[in-house]
N, C-alpha and C positions, 0 to 999 in steps of 0.2 A: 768144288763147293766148300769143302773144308776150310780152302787157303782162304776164302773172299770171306767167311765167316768169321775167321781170325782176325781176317786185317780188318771187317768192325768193330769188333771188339778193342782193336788196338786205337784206335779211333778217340779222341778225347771227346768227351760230354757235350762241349761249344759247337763239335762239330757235328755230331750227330743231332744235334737240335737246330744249327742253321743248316744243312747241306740235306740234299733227298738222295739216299741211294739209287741207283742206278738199275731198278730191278728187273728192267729189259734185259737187259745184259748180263744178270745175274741166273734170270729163266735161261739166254741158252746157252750158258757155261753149265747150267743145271744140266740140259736135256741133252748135252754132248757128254758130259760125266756121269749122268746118273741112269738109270736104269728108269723102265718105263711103271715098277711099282711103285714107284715114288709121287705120282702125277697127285695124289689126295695132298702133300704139302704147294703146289702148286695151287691148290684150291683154297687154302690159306690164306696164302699171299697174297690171292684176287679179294679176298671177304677183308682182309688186313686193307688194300686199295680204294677199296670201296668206303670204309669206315674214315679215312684218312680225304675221301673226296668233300669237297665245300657241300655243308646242308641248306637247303633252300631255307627265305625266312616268315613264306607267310602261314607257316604253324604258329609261330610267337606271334604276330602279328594280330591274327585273327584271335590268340587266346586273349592279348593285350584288349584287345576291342569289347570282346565279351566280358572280361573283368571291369572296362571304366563304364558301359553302358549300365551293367548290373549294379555299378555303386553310385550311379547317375541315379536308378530308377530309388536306391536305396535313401538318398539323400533326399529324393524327390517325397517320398511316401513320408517323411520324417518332419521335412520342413515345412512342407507346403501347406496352404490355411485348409483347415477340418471347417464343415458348416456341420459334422457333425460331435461331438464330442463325451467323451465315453469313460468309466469307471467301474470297477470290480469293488471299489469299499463302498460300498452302499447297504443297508441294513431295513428292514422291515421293524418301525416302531412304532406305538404307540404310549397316550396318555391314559394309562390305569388309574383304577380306584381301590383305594388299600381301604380293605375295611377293619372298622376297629370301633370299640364299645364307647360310649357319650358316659356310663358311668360305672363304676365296677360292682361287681357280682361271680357269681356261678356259673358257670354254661350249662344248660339244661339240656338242651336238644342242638344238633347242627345237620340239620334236614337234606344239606348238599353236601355233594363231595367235588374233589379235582375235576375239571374236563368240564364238568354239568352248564348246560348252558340255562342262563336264567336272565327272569324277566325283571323290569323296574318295578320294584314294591314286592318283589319277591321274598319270603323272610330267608334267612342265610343262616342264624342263628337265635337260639334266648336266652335270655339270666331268669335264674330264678327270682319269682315275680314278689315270694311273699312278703318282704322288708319292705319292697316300693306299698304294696297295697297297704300295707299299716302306714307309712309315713302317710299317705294320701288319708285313710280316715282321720291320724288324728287331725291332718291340716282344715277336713272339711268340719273338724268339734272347733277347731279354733273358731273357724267364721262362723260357725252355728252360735259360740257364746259371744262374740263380740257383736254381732247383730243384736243381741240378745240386749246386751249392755244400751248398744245405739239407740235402738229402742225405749227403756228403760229412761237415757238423758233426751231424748227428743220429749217424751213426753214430761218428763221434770221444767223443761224449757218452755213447754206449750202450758203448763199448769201456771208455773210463776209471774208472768204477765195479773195473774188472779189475786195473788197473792201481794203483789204489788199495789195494787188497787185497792185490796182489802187495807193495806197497811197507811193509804193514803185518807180511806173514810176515818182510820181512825183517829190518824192527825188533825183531820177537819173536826173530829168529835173534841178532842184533848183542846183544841184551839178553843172552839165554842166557852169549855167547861172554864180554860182559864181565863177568859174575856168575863164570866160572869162570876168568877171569885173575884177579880179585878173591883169589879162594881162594887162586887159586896166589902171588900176591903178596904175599897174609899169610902164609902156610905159608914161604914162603922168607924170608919176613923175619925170619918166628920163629927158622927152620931160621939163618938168617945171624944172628943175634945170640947163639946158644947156643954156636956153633962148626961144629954138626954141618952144615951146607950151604958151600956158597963164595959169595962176593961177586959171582961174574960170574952162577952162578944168581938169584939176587938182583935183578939188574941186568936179567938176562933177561926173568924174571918182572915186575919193574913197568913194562919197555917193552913186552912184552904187553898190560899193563894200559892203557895209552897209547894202544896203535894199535885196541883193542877200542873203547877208548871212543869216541876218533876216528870209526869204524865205525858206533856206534851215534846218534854226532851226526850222520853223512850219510845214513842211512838215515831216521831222523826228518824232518831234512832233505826228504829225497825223498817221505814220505809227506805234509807239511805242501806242498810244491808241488805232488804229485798231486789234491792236495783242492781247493786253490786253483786249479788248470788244471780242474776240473771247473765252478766257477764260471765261470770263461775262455771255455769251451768253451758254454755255456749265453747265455752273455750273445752270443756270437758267432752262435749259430744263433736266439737274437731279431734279430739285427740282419739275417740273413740271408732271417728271413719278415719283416720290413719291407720290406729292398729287394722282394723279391718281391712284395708288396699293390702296391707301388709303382708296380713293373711290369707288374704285373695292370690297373691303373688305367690306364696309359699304355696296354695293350692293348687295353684296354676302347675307349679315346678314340680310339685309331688305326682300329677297326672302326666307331665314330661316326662318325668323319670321313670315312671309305671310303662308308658309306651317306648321311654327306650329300651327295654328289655326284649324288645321285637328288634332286632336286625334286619333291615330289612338293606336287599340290593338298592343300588342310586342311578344305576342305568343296566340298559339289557349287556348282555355279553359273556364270558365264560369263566368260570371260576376259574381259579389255581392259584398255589401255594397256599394252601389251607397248612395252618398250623396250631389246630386249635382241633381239642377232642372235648367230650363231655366231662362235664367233672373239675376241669379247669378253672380256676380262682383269676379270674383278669383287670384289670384297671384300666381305666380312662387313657385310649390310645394306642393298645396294646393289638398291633398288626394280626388278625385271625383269618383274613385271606386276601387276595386279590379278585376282582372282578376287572376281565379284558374285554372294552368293545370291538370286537376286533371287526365292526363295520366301518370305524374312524380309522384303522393303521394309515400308517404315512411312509415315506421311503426316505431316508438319510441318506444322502450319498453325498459323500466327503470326495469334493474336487480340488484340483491343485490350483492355486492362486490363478498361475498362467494359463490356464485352460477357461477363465469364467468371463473374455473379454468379450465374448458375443454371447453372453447369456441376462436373460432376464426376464421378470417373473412374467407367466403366462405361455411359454413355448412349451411345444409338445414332447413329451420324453416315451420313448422306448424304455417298456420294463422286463426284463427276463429274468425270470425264475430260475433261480438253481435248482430248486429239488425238485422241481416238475416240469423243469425243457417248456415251458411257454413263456410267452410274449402278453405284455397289458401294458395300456395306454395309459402316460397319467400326464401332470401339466406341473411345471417350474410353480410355485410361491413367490419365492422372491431370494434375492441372493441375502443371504446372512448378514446380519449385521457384526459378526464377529469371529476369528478362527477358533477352531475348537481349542487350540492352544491359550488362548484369551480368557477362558472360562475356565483352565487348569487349577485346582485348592493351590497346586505352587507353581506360581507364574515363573516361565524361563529367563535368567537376566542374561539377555546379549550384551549388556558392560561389561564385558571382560577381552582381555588381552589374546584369548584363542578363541576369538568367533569364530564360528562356521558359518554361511548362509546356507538355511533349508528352507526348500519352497512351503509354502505353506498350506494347510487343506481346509477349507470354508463346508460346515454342515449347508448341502443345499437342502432346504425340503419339498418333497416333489409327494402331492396328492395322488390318488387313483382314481381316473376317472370313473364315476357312478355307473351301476349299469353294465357290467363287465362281471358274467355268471362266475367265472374262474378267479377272479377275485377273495371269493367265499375261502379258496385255498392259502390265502397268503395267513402265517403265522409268526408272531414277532420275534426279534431274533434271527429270520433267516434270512441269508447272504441273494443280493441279486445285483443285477448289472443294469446299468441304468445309462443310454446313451440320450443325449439333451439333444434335438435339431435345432441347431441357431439361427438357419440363413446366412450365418454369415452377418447379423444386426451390425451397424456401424452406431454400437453404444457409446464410445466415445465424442461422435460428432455429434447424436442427439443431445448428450449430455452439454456440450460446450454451447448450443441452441435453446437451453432450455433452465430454467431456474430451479425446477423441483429436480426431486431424486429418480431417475430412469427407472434405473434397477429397484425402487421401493421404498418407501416413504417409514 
């Protein structure tokens, strides 16, 4: 055993990796030399035989087969067309109403707080009222004296038609008077040049004639200003119902102002972010809460470009709730006319030399069906999954068949 041990050893490397020992031969040189406690290395050299005999190959075979069917079914699950199609960025939102004051003031009283759910016409908050109620009395002295004035020219208007007439009798009177100094001033001048009169008659008679005429140029006079004061007067009592609309108007706005000091809600739904306590000095515009109807929420769900080829508005969508494990029905809108990134304050410029391409995500908005008690729980802000049923639609051929917009006009 010894010597046959040696001489493998003595054995070069080439040969002991082409050449198989001889280990028949070797057992019974053992079993003629060696003693019979030895037989446990005999057991060696069988387990040494057995490791060194060819392994069968339908272990690899069969794992090989399980591996390409499992990345068949993988490929399969990945590539193959979805009639359904599904998202985790989708959001619970709606369109609030920020409330905030029409003119500035005080806050007086703010009768609600956060959470409180309130009706339309509901008051929310007040300004202190007293500055409005004095601008409104003095607005309603304004209209009370300008009435007053109105008045005042309407009847100056309706009187001078009188006046007018009076002024016209007396031109007909001044007329008469100097028609008949006329006479008399011819007749005396006749009378003065025959002999038969005197010269201071004469004299008499055409200063007569002088102070008639005079007479009759101031009463004309007076009828030509009576006529013209009647325009005067006209033009005065327009200007007198202007100022009044005027005042009418500031009256109007002064009983505006007085009622907006009532805040009152614009639709039902639930307060929150009040930021606004008693005591506070506010101006026109200044945010003091939100009102959520959160019977209007909508669902956002931001789909990836390549995902919306069978989508359009009117299919059924699957809604699941995150924070309450349920399921509700709601229905597509219509595909976006725009990716969120389109609406970005700072638009991305792909002009550049290291584009990337990134798919892109279209806000879908997807209503909730009416009618759906569980509904009442969705609050905005919160995360849900939103899977669309397409069928499978072949949008692309109706659209090539059809002249309007498929997906939404």
């Amino acid at each position: 055993m010894a010597n046959d041990i040696a001489e493998l050893e003595m054995r070069p490397a080439e040969a002991m990796s082409n050449e198989k020992p001889d280990l028949a031969r070797m057992r019974e040189n053992d079993d003629e030399s060696r003693p019979k406690d030895v037989l446990s290395h005999d057991r060696v050299e069988q387990e040494i035989d057995e490791l060194l005999a060819p392994r069968p190959r339908w272990p690899l075979l069969l794992v090989g087969l399980l591996v390409t069917i499992f990345a068949a079914i993988v490929l399969f699950i990945i590539f193959r067309p979805r009639p359904d199609v599904r998202t985790s960025d989708a959001y619970v939102m709606v369109h609030y109403a920020t409330i905030a004051p029409r003119i500035s003031g005080q806050i007086a009283t703010v009768p609600v707080d956060d959470n409180n759910v309130v009706k339309t016409g509901q008051v929310l908050a007040t300004l202190d009222p007293h500055d409005n109620e004095t601008a409104l009395e003095s607005a309603e002295a304004a209209v009370m004296r300008d009435k007053s004035q109105l008045d005042e020219v309407s009847t100056t208007v309706l009187r001078q038609p009188s006046i007018i007439k009076e002024q016209q009798a007396a031109v007909a009177s001044a007329r008469a008077k100097l028609a008949f100094a006329q006479d008399n001033a011819r007749r005396f001048g006749n009378l003065a040049t025959t002999g038969a009169g005197s010269m201071q008659e004469h004299q008499q008679a055409d200063t007569t004639l002088a102070q008639d005429q005079a007479a009759l140029d101031g009463v004309e006079a007076s009828l030509d200003a009576a006529n013209r004061q009647l325009d005067v007067l006209r033009a005065r009592r327009s200007a007198t119902e202007a100022a009044l609309k005027a005042d009418d108007a500031q009256l109007a706005q002064a009983r505006l102002n007085l009622s907006y000091t009532q805040i009152t809600a614009p639709i039902d739904g639930m307060v929150g972010e009040r930021s606004v306590q008693v005591g506070n000095y506010v101006s026109p515009g200044t945010t003091l809460m939100t009102v959520v109807p959160l019977d209007q929420v909508y669902i956002e769900a931001n789909y990836r470009e390549v995902d919306l080829r069978h989508v359009r508005g009117g299919q059924s969508v699957t809604i699941h709730v995150d924070a309450y494990d349920i399921d509700l029905n709601g229905m597509v809108v219509n595909v976006p006319a725009a990716s969120g990134a389109a609406f970005a304050p700072i638009a991305p410029n792909n002009a550049t030399g290291n584009f990337t391409k990134i798919v892109q995500r279209l806000p879908v908005k997807i209503v909730v069906t009416p009618g759906q008690p569980l509904a009442k729980l969705l609050r905005v802000g919160l995360s849900v999954e939103t899977t669309i049923h397409t069928g499978l639609e072949d949008i692309v051929g109706e659209q090539r068949r059809s002249s309007d917009r498929v997906t939404g006009h």
